[in-house]
C-alpha positions as CSV (number, residue, x, y, z in Angstrom):
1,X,-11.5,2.8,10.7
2,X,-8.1,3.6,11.6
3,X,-5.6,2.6,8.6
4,X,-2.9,3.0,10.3
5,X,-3.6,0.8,12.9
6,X,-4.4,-1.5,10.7
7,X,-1.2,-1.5,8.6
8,X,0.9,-1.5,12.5
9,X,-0.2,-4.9,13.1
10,X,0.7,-6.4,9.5
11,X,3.8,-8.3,10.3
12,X,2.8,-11.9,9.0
13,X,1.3,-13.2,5.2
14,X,-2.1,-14.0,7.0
15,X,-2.2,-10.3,7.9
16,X,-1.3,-8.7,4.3
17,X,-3.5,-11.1,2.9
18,X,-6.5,-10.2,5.2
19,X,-4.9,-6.1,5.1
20,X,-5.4,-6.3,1.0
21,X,-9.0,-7.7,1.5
22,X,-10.1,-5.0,3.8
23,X,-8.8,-2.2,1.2
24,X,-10.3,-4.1,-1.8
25,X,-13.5,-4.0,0.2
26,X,-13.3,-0.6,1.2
27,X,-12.9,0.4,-2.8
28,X,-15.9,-1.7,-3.5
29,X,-17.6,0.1,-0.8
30,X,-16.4,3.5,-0.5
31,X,-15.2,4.1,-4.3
32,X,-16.1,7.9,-4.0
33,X,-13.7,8.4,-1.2
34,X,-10.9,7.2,-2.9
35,X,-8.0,9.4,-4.5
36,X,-7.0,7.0,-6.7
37,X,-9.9,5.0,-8.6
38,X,-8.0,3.7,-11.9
39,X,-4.9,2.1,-12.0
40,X,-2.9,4.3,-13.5
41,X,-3.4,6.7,-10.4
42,X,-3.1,4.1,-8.0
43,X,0.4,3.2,-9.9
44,X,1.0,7.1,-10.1
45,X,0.0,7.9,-6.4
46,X,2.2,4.8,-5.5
47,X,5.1,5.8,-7.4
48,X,5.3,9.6,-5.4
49,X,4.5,8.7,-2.2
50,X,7.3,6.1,-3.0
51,X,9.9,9.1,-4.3
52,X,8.9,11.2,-0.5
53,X,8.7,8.4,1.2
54,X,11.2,9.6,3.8
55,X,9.9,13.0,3.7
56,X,6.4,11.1,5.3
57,X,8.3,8.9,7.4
58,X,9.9,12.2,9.1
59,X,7.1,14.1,9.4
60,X,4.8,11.0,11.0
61,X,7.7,11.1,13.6
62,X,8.4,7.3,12.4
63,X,11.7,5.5,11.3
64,X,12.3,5.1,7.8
65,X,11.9,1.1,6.7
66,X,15.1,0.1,6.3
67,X,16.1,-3.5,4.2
68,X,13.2,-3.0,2.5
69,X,13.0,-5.5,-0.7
70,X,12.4,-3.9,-3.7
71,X,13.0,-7.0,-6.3
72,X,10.0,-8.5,-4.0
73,X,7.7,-5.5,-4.5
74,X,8.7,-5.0,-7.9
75,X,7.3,-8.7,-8.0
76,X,4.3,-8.4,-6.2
77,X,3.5,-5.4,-8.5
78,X,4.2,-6.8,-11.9
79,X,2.3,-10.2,-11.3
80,X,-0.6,-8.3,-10.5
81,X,-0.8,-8.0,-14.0
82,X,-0.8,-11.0,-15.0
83,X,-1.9,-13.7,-12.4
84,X,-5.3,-15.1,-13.0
């Protein structure tokens, strides 16, 4: 599977939605090829990729996100923890 294909054609909710299914799957499935198998590494691997983030952007030869909103994906992040 190509993942970043798959992330490319994620511009809509329906698409996340069905993008965050296909990785839960792929944990369930492939747990042993996964980096990060706790959430504390997920969070920790999240957190650098987030501090280089540019760093990858340049050296993928792609533009760096810009407007990207952070209050939202601190959101998305905290309620993780605490929606049913």
């Amino acid at each position: 599977m190509d993942w970043y294909d798959k992330i490319e054609n994620v511009s809509n909710k329906q698409q996340f939605l069905e993008f965050v299914n296909l990785l839960s799957a792929d944990y369930k499935k492939n747990k042993d090829e996964w980096e990060n198998t706790s959430i504390d590494l997920f969070l920790q691997a999240i957190e650098g990729w987030m501090e280089d983030m540019e760093g990858f952007y340049e050296n993928s030869g792609l533009d760096t996100p810009k407007n990207i909103d952070w209050n939202f994906l601190s959101m998305m992040l905290y309620v993780g923890k605490i929606f049913e």
